[in-house]
VOKEVO-478369 format. One record per residue (C-alpha): x, y, z; residue in three letters. Coordinates in steps of 0.5 Angstrom, whole numbers, plus 500, padded with zeros to 3 digits. Each point is the difference from the previous one (the first is absolute). Layout:
N
<site><x>X</x><y>Y</y><z>Z</z><residuo>ALA</residuo></site>
...
END
This chain:
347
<site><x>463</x><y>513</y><z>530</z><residuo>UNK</residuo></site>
<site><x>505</x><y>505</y><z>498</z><residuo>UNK</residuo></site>
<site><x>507</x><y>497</y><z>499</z><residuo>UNK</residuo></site>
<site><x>505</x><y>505</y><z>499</z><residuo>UNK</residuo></site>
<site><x>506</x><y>495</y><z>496</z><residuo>UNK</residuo></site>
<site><x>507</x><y>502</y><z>501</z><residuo>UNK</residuo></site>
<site><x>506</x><y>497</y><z>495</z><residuo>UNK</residuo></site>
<site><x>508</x><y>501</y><z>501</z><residuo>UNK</residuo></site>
<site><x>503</x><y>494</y><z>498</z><residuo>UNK</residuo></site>
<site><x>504</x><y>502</y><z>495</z><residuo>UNK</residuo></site>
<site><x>502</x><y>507</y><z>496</z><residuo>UNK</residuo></site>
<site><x>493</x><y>503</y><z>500</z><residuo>UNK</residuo></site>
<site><x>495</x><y>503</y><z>506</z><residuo>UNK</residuo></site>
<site><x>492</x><y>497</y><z>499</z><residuo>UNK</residuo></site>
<site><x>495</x><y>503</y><z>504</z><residuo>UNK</residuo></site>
<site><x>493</x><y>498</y><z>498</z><residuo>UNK</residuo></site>
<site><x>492</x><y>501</y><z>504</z><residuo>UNK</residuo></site>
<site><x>496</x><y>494</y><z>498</z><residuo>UNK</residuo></site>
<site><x>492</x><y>500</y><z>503</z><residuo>UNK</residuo></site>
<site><x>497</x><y>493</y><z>500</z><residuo>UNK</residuo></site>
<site><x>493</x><y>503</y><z>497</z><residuo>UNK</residuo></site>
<site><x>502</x><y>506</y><z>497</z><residuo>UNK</residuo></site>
<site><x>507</x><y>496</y><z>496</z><residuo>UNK</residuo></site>
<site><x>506</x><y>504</y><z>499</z><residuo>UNK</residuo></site>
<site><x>500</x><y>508</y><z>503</z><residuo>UNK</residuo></site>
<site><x>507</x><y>503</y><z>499</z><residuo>UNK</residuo></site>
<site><x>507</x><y>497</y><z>499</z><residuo>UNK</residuo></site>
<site><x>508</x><y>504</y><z>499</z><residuo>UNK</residuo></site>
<site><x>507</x><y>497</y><z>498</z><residuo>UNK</residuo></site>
<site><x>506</x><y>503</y><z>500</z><residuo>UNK</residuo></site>
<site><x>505</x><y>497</y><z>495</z><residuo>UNK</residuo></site>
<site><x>507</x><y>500</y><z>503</z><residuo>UNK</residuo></site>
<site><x>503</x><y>499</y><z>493</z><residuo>UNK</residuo></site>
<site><x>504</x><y>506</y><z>499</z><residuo>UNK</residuo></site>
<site><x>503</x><y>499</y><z>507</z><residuo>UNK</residuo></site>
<site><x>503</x><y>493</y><z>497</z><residuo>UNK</residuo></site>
<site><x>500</x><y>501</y><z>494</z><residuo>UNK</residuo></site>
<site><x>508</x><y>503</y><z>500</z><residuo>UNK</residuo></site>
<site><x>502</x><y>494</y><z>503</z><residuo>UNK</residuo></site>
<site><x>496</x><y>496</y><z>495</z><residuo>UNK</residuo></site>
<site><x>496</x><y>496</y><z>505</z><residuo>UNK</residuo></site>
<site><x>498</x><y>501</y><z>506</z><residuo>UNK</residuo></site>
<site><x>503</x><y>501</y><z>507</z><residuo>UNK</residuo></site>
<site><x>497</x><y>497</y><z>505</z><residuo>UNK</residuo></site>
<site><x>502</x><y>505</y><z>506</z><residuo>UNK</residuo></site>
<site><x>498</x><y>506</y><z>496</z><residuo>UNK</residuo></site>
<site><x>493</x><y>496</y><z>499</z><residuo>UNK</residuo></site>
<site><x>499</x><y>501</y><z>507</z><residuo>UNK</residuo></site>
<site><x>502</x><y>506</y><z>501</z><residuo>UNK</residuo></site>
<site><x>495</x><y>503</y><z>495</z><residuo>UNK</residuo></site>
<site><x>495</x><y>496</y><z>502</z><residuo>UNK</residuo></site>
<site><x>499</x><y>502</y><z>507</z><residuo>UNK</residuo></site>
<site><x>501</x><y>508</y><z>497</z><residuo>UNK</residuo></site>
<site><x>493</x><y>498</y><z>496</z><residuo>UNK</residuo></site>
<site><x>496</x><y>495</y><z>503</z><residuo>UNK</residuo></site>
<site><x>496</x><y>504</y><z>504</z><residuo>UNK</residuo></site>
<site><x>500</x><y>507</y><z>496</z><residuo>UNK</residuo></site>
<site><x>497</x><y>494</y><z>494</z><residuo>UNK</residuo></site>
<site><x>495</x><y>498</y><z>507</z><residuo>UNK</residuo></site>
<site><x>498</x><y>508</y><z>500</z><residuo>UNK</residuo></site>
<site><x>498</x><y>501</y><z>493</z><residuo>UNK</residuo></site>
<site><x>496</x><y>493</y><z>499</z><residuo>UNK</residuo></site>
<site><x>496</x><y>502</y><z>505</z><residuo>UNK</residuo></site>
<site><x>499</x><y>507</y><z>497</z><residuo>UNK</residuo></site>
<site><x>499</x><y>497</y><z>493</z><residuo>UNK</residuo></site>
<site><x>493</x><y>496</y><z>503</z><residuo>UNK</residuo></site>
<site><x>499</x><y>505</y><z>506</z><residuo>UNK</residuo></site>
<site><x>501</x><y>496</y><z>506</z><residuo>UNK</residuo></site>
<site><x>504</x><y>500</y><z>507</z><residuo>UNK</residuo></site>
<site><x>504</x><y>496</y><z>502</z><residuo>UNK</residuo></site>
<site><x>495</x><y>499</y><z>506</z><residuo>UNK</residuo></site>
<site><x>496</x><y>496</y><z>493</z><residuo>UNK</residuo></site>
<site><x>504</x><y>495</y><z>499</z><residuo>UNK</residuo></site>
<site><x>498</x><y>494</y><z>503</z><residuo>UNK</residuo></site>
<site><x>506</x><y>495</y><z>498</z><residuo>UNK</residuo></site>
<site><x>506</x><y>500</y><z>498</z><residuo>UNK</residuo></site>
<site><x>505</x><y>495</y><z>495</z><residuo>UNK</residuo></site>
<site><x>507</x><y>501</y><z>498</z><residuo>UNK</residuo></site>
<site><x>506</x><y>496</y><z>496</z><residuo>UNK</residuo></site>
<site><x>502</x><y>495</y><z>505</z><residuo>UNK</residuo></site>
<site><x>504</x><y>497</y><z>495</z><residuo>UNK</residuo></site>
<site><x>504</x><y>498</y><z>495</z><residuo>UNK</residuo></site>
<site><x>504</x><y>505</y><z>499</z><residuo>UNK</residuo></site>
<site><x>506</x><y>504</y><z>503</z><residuo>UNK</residuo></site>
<site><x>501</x><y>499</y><z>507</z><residuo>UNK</residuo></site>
<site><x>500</x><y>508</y><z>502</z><residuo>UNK</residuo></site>
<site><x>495</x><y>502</y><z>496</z><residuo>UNK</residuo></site>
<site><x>495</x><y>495</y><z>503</z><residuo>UNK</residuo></site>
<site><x>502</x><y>502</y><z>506</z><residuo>UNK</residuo></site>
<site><x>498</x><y>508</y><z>498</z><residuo>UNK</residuo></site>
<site><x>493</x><y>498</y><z>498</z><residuo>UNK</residuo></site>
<site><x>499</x><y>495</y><z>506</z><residuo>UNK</residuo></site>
<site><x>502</x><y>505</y><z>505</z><residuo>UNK</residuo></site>
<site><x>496</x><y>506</y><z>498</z><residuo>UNK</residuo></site>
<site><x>494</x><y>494</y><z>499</z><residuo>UNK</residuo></site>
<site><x>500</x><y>497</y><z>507</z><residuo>UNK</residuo></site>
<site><x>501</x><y>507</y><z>503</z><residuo>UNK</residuo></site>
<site><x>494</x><y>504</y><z>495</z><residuo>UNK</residuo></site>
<site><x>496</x><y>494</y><z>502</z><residuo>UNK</residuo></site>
<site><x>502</x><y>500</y><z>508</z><residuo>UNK</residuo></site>
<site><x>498</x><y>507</y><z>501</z><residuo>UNK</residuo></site>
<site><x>494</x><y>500</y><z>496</z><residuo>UNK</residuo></site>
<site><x>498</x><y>493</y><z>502</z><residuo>UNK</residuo></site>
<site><x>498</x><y>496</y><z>495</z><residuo>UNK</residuo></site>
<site><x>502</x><y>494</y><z>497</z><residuo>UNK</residuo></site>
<site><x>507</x><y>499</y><z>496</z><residuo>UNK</residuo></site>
<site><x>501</x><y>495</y><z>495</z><residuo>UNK</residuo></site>
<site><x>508</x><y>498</y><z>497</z><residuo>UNK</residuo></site>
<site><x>498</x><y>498</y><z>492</z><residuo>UNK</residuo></site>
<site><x>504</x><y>495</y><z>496</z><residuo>UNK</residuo></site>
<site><x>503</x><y>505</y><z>493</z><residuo>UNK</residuo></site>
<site><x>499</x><y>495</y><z>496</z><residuo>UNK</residuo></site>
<site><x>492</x><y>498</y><z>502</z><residuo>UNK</residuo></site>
<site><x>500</x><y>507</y><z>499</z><residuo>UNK</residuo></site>
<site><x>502</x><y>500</y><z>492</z><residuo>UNK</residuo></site>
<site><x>495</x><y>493</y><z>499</z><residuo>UNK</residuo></site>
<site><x>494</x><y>504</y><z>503</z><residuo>UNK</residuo></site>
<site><x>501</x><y>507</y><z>497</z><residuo>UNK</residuo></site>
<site><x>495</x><y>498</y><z>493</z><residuo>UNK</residuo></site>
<site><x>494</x><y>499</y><z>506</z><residuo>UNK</residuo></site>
<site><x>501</x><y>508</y><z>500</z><residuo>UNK</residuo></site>
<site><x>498</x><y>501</y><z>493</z><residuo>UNK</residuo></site>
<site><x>493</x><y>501</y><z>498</z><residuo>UNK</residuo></site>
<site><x>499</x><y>492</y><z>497</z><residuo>UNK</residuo></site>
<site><x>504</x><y>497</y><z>505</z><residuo>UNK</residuo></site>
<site><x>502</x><y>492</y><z>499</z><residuo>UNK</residuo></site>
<site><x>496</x><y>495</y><z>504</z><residuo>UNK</residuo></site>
<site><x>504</x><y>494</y><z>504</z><residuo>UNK</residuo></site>
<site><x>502</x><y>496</y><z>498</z><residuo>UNK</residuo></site>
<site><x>506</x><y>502</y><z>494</z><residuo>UNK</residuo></site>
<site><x>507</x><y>499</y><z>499</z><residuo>UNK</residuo></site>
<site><x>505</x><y>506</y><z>501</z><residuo>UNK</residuo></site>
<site><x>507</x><y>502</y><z>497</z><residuo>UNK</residuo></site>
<site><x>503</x><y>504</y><z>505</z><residuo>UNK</residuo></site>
<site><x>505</x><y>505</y><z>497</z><residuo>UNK</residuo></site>
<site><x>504</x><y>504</y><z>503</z><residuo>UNK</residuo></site>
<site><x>508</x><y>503</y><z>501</z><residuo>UNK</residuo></site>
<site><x>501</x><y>495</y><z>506</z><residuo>UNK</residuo></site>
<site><x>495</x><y>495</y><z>499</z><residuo>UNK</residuo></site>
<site><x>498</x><y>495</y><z>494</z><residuo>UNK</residuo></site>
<site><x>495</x><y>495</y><z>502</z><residuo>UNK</residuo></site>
<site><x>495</x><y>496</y><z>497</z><residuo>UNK</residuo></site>
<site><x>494</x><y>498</y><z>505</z><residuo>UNK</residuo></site>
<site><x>492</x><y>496</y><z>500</z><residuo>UNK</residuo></site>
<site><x>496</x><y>505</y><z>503</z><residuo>UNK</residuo></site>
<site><x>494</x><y>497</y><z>504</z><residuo>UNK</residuo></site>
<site><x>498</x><y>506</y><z>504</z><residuo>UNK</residuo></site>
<site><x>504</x><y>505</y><z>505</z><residuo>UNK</residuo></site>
<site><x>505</x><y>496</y><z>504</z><residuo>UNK</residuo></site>
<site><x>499</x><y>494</y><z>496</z><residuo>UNK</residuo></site>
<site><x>506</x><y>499</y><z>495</z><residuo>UNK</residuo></site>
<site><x>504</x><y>495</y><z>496</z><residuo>UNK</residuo></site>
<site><x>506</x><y>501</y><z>498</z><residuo>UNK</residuo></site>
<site><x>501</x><y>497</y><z>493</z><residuo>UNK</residuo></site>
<site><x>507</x><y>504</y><z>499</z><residuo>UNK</residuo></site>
<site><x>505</x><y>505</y><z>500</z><residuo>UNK</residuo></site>
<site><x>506</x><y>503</y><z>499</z><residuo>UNK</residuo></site>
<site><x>506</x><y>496</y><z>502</z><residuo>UNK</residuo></site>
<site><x>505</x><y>506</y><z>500</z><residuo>UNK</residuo></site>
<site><x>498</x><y>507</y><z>498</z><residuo>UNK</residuo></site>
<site><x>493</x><y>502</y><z>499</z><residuo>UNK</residuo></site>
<site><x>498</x><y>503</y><z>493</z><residuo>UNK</residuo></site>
<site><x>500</x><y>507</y><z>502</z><residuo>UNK</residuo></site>
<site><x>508</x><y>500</y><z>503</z><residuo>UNK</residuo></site>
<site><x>501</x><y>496</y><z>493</z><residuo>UNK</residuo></site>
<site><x>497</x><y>506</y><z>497</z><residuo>UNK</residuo></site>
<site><x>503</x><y>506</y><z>503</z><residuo>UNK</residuo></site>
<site><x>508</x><y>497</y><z>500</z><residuo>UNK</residuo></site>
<site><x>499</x><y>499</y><z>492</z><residuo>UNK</residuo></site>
<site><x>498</x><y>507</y><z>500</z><residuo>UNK</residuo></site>
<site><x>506</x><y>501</y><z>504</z><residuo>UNK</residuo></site>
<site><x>504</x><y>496</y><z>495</z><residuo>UNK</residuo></site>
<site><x>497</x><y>504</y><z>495</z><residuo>UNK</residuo></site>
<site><x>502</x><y>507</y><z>502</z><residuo>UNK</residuo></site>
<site><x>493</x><y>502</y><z>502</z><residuo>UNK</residuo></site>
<site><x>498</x><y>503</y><z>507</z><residuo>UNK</residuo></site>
<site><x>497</x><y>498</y><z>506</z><residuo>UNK</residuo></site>
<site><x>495</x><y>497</y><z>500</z><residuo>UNK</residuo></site>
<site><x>501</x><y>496</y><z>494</z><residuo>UNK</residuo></site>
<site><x>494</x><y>496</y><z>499</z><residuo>UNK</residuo></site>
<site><x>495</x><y>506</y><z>497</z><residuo>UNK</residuo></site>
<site><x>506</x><y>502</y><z>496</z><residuo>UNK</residuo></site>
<site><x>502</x><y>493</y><z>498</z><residuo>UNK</residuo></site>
<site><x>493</x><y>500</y><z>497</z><residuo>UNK</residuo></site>
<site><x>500</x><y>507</y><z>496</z><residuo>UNK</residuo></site>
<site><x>508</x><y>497</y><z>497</z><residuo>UNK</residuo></site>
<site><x>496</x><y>493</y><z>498</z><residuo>UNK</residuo></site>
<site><x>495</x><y>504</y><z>497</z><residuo>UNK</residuo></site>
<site><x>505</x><y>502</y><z>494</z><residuo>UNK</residuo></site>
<site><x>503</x><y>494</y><z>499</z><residuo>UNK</residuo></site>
<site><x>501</x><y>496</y><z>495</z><residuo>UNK</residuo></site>
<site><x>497</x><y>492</y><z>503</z><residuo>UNK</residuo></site>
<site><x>503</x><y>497</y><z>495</z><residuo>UNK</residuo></site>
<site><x>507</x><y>501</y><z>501</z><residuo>UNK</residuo></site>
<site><x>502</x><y>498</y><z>506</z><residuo>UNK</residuo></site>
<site><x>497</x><y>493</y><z>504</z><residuo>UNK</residuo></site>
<site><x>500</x><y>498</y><z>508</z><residuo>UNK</residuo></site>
<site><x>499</x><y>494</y><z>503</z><residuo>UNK</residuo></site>
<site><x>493</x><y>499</y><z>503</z><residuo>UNK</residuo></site>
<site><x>503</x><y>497</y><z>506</z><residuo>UNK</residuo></site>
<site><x>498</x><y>493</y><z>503</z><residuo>UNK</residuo></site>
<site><x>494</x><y>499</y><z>496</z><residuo>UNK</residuo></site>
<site><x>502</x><y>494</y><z>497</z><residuo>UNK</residuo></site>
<site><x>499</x><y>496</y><z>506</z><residuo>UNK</residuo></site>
<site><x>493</x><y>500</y><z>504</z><residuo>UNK</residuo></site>
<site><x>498</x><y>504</y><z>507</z><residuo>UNK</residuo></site>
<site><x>499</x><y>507</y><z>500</z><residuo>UNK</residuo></site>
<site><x>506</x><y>503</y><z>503</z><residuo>UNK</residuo></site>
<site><x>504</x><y>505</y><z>497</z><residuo>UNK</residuo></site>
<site><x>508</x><y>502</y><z>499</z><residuo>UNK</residuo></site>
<site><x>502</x><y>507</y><z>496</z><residuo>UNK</residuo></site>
<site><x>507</x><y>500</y><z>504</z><residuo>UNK</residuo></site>
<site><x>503</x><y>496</y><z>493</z><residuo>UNK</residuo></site>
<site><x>495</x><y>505</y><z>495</z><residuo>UNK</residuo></site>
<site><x>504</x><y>506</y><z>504</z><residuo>UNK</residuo></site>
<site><x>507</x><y>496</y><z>498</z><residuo>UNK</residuo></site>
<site><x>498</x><y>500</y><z>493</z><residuo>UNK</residuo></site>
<site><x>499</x><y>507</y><z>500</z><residuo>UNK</residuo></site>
<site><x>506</x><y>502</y><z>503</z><residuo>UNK</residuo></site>
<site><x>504</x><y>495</y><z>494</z><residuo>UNK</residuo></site>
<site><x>496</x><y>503</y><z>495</z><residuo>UNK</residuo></site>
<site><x>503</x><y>507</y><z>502</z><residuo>UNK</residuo></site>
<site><x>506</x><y>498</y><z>500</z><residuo>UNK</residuo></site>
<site><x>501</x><y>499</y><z>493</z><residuo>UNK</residuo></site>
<site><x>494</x><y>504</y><z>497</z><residuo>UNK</residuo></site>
<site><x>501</x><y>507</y><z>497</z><residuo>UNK</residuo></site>
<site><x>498</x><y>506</y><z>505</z><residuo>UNK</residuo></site>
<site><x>495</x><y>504</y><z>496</z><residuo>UNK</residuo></site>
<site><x>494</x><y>501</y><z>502</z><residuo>UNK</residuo></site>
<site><x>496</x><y>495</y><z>495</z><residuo>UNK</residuo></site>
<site><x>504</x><y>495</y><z>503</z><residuo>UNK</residuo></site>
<site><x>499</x><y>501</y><z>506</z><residuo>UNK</residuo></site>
<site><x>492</x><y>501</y><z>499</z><residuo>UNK</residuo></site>
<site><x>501</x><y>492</y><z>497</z><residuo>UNK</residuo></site>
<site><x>502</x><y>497</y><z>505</z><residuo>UNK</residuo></site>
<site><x>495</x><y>504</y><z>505</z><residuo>UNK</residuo></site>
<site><x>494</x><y>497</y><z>495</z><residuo>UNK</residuo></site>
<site><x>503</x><y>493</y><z>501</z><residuo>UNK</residuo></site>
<site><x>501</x><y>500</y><z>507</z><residuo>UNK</residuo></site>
<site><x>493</x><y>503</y><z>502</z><residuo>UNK</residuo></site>
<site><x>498</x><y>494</y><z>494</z><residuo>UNK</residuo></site>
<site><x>502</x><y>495</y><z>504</z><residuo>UNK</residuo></site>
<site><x>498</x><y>502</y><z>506</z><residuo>UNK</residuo></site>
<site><x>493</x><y>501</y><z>497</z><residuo>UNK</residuo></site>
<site><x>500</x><y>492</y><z>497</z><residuo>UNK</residuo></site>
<site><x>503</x><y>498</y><z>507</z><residuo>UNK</residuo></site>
<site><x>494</x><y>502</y><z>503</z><residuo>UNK</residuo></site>
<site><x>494</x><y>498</y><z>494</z><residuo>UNK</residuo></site>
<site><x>503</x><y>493</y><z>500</z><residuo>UNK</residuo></site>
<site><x>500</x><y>500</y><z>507</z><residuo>UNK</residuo></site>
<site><x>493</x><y>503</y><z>502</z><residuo>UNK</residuo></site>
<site><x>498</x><y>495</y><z>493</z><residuo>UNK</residuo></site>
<site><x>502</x><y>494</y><z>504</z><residuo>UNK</residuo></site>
<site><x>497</x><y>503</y><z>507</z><residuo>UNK</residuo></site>
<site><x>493</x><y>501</y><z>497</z><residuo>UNK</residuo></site>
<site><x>500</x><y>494</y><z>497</z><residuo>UNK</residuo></site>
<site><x>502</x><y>496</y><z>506</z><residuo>UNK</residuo></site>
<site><x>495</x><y>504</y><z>505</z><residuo>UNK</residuo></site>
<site><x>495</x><y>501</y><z>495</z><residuo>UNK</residuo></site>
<site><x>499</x><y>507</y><z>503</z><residuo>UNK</residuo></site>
<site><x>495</x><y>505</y><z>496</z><residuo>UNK</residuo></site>
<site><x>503</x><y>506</y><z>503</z><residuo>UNK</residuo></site>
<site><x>507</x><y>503</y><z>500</z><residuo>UNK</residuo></site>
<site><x>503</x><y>505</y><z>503</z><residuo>UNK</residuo></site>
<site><x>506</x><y>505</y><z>500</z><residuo>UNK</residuo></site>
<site><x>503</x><y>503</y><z>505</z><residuo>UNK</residuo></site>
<site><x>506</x><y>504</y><z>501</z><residuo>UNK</residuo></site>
<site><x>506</x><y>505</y><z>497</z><residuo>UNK</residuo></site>
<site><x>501</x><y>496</y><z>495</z><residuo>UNK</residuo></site>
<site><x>493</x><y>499</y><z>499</z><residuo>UNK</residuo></site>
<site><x>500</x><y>507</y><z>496</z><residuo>UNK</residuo></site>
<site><x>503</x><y>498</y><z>494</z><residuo>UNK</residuo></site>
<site><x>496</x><y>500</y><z>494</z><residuo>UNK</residuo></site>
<site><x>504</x><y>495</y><z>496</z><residuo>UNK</residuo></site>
<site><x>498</x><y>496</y><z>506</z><residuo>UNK</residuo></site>
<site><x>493</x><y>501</y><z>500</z><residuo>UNK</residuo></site>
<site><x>498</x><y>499</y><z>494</z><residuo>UNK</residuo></site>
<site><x>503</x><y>494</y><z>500</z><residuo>UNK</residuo></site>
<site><x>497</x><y>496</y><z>505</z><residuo>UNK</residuo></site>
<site><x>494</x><y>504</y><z>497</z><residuo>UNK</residuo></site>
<site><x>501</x><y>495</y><z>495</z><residuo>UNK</residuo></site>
<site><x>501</x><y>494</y><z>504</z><residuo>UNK</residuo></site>
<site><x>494</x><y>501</y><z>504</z><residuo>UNK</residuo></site>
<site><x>495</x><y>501</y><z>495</z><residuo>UNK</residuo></site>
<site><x>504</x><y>493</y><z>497</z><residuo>UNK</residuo></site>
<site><x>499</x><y>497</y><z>507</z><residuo>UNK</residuo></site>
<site><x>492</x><y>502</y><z>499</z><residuo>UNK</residuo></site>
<site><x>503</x><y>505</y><z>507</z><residuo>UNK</residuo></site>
<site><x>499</x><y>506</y><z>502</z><residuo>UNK</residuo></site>
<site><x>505</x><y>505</y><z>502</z><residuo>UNK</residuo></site>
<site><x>501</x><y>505</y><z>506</z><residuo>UNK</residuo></site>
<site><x>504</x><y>506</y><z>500</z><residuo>UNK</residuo></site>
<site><x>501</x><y>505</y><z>506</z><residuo>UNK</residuo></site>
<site><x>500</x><y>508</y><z>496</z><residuo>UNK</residuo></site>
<site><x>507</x><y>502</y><z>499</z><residuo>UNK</residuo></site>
<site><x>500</x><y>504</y><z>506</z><residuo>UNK</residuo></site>
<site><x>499</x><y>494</y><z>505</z><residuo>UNK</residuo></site>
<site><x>505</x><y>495</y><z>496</z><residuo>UNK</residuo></site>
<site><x>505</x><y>503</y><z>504</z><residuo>UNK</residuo></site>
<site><x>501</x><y>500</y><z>508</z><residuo>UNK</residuo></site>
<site><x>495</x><y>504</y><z>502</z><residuo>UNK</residuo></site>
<site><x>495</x><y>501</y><z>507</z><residuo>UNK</residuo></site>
<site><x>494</x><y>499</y><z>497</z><residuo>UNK</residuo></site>
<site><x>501</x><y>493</y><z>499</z><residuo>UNK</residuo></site>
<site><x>503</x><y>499</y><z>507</z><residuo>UNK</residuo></site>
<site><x>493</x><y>504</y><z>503</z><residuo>UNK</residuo></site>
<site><x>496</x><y>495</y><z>495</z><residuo>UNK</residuo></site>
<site><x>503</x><y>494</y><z>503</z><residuo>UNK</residuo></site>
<site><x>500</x><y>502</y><z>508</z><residuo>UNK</residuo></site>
<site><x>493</x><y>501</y><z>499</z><residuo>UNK</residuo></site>
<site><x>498</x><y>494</y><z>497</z><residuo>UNK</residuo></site>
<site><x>504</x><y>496</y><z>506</z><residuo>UNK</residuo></site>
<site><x>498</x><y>506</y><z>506</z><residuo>UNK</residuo></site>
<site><x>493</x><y>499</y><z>498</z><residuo>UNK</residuo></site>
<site><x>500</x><y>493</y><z>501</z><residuo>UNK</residuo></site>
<site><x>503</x><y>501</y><z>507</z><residuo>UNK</residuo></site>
<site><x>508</x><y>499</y><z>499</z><residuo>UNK</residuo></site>
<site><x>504</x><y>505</y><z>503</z><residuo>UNK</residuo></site>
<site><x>507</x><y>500</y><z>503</z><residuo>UNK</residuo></site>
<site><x>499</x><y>499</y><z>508</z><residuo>UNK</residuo></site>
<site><x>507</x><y>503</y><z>501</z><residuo>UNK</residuo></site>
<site><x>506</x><y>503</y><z>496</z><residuo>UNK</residuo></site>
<site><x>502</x><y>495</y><z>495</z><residuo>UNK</residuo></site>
<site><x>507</x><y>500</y><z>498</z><residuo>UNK</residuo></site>
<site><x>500</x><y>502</y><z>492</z><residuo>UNK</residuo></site>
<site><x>502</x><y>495</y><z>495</z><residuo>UNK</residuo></site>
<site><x>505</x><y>501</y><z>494</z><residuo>UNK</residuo></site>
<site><x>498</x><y>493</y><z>498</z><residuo>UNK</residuo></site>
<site><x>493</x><y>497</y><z>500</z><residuo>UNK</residuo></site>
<site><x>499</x><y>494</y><z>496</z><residuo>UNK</residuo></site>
<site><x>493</x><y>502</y><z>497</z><residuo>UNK</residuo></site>
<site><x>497</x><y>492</y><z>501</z><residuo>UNK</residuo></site>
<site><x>501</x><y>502</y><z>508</z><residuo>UNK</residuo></site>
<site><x>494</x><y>504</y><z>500</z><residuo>UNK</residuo></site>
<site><x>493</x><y>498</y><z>503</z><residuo>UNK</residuo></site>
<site><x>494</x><y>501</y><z>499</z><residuo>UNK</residuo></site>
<site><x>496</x><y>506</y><z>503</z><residuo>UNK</residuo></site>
<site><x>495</x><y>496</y><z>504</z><residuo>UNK</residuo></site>
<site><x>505</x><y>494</y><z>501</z><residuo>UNK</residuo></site>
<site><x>505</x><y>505</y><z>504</z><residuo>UNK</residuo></site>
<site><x>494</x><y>502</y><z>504</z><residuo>UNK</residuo></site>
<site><x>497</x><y>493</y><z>502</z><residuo>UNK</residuo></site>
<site><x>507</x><y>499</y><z>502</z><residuo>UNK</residuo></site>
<site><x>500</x><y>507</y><z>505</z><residuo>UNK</residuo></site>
<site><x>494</x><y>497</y><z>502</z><residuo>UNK</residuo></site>
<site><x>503</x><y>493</y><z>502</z><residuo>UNK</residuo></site>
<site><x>505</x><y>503</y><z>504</z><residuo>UNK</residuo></site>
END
């Protein structure tokens, strides 16, 4: 089966091939990142509008890039949700009306199912079950994974993700959008000794997370510190210090708790190297391995959504009618494949 993915949830246009035999064929992104980046974040109707200019210029060329047709495709997967309502709705149009005219089954995928999947398109890919650490700009969740469509979620963050936390710290610093890369390169010059964060809610049990009040303490430690750049670069290196411990305490307790011997993480976030050594460490500590998508799908992209169709199409989920898209969407919702078509079936 030859599922082309399509990705619009936010500011980055992903299109992706996946066979089932024959693994990944071709994928293209376009990063809208200098569209927003003068307005230092990302505006949603510019968003869509650049998508709907891409995404089927994007389809030409990955089809050319793994020397198909459209008449090839056998299936189609896009971004149902979460995400940016317009956005969504740019990549679920294109995908519904594509899938229409050449008759064949579509497919809405969940982003964050997407992002737990994308290690499964390396060449070692981690076996169910594991524990996942998703992180991303909008997103920050800690989840058991049994297998596809089957979540726990342990924790997550109660207000911004760890990724919005990143680049409205690197705002405050004076860097460009988007800040997380750049937050990362400050941090790597900055003395880790002079400036310390809290390491929010990690003195009480659970799994949830909190950067709100971490921001907070960034934004007072400015208001007071000198301008120079060696200061700036300081508190970079505390901030990503803290964010970094928050998660390898977090994912410590959440291995021992499970018991799990596999991690994975996924997600913008998931770049940093600061971050990947670091739960390197807690893994090996824990007696567990750990996972890593290749930096190129860490970020949004097709190929983990023409991934994650595939897997739910082949077991014989599709979309009956147009589904409405969903800017929220509760990742422990989802069903398993085989669950979803007992209850078509029962229908």
């Amino acid at each position: 089966m030859t599922v082309l993915g399509i990705e619009t949830s936010c500011d980055e246009t992903g299109i992706a091939l996946y066979d089932s035999e024959r693994g990944l064929l071709a994928h293209c992104l376009h990063s809208q990142v200098d569209t927003h980046a003068r307005y230092g974040g990302v505006v949603p109707e510019l968003a869509s509008r650049d998508h709907i200019q891409r995404v089927l210029p994007l389809i030409d060329e990955c089809l050319a890039k793994a020397q198909l047709t459209r008449a090839d495709i056998s299936g189609i997967a896009y971004t149902r949700g979460p995400g940016l309502a317009g956005a969504l709705l740019v990549g679920a149009s294109i995908a519904n009306s594509l899938a229409w005219s050449l008759q064949c089954p579509v497919l809405g995928v969940h982003h964050m199912e997407a992002h737990c999947l994308a290690p499964m398109l390396e060449p070692n890919p981690p076996p169910f079950p594991f524990l996942a650490l998703l992180v991303s700009g909008g997103h920050t969740l800690l989840v058991q994974v049994a297998g596809i469509g089957r979540y726990r979620l342990l924790g997550e963050s109660l207000d911004d993700a760890a990724g919005e936390a990143f680049d409205k710290t690197a705002k405050r610093l004076g860097l460009p959008y988007p800040g997380g890369p750049e937050l990362e390169a400050l941090a790597h010059n900055g003395d880790p000794q002079r400036f310390r964060f809290p390491r929010p809610m990690t003195d009480r049990p659970g799994f949830d997370f909190s950067f709100s009040g971490l921001k907070t303490a960034v934004v007072n430690t400015l208001a007071t510190a000198p301008t120079d750049q060696a200061t700036r670069a300081a508190i970079a290196r505390a901030f990503q210090d803290a964010v970094v411990d928050t998660f390898a305490i977090k994912v410590r307790r959440a291995l021992e708790h499970t018991g799990a011997l596999h991690l994975v993480v996924a997600g913008g976030v998931g770049a940093n190297q600061a971050l990947r050594s670091r739960l390197r460490e807690v893994a090996k500590a824990a007696g567990a391995n750990v996972a890593y998508p290749r930096l190129a799908f860490c970020t949004d992209n097709g190929a983990m959504i023409a991934y994650a169709g595939a897997s739910r199409l082949q077991a014989g989920e599709r979309d009956q009618a147009v589904k409405a898209v969903r800017p929220r969407w509760p990742l422990e919702t989802l069903q398993p494949p085989e669950e979803m078509s007992l209850a078509r079936d029962g229908d």
